[in-house]
C-alpha positions in Angstrom: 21.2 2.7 -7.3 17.9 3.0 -8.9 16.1 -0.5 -7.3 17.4 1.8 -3.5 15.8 5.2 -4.4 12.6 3.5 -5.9 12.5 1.6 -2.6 13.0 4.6 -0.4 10.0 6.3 -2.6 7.8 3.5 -1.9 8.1 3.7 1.5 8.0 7.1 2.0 4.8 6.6 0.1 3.5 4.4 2.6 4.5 6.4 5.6 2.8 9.2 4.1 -0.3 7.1 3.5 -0.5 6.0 6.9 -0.2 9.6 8.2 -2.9 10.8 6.0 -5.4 8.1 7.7 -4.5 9.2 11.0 -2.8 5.8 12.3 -0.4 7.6 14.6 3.3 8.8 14.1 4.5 5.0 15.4 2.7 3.1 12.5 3.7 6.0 9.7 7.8 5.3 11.1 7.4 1.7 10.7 8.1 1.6 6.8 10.9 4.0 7.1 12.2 1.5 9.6 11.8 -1.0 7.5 13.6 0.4 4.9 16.5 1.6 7.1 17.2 -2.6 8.1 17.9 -2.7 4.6 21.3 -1.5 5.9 21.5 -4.6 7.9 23.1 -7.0 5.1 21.5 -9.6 6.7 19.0 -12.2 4.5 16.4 -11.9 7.1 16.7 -7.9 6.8 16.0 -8.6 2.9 13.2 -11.2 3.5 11.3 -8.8 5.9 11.2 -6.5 3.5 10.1 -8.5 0.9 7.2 -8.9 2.7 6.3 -5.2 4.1 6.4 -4.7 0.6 3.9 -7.7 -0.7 1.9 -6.4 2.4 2.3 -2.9 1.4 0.8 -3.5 -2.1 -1.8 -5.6 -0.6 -2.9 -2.2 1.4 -2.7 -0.3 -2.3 -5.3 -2.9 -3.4 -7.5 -2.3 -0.6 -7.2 1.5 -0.6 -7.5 1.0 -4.5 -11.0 -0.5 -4.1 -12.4 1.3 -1.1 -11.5 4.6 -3.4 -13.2 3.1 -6.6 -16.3 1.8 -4.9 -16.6 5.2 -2.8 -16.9 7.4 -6.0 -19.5 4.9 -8.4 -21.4 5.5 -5.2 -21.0 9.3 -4.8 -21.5 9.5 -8.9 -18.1 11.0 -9.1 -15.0 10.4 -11.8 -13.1 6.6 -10.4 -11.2 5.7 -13.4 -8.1 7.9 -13.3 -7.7 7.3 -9.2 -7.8 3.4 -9.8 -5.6 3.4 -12.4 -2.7 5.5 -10.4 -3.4 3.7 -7.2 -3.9 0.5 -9.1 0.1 1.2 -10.8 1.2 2.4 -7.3 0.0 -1.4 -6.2 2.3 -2.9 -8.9 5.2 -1.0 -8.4 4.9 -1.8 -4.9 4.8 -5.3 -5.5 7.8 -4.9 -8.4 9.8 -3.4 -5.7 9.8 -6.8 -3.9 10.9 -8.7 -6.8 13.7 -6.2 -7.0 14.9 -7.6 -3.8 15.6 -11.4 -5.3 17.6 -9.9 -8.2 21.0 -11.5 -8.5 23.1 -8.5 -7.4 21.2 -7.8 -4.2 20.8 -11.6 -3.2 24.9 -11.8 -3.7 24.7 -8.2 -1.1 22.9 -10.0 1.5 24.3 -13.3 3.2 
């Protein structure tokens, strides 16, 4: 239960990321999409995922360092941002190895 709602949080986060850079109400859907194939107990459904969500942390990384890089320059406080967007990144790269446990592989044929 916990691996689904951690899951759902990430890409809730994402959607709301997406929607706070203005990429348009299609792009911020997609990872709810996503997430909803999860339903589909299909392998590919889990192996799609697996991937929005390496992809996903990828973005973190990037928004991560753009973020750090933005305040040295302004001369404002970096540290604490990196380190929460920087933890978002791993637990968004955590939530796909959470998708090749045992008990999810056994869900999805």
């Amino acid at each position: 239960m916990f691996r689904w709602i951690l899951l759902g949080a990430l890409y809730a986060l994402m959607s709301a990321h997406c929607l706070f850079h203005g990429l348009g109400l299609w792009l911020c859907a997609l990872p709810l999409v996503l997430f909803s194939l999860l339903l589909v107990k299909r392998r590919w459904a889990l192996r799609l995922n697996q991937v929005a969500l390496v992809l996903m942390s990828v973005e973190w990384v990037r928004t991560t360092t753009t973020l750090i890089l933005t305040r040295i320059e302004m001369g404002e406080a970096w540290l604490r941002a990196g380190v929460i967007l920087g933890v978002v990144a791993l637990i968004t790269l955590w939530g796909a190895a959470l998708l090749q446990s045992e008990p999810v592989l056994k869900t999805y044929r």
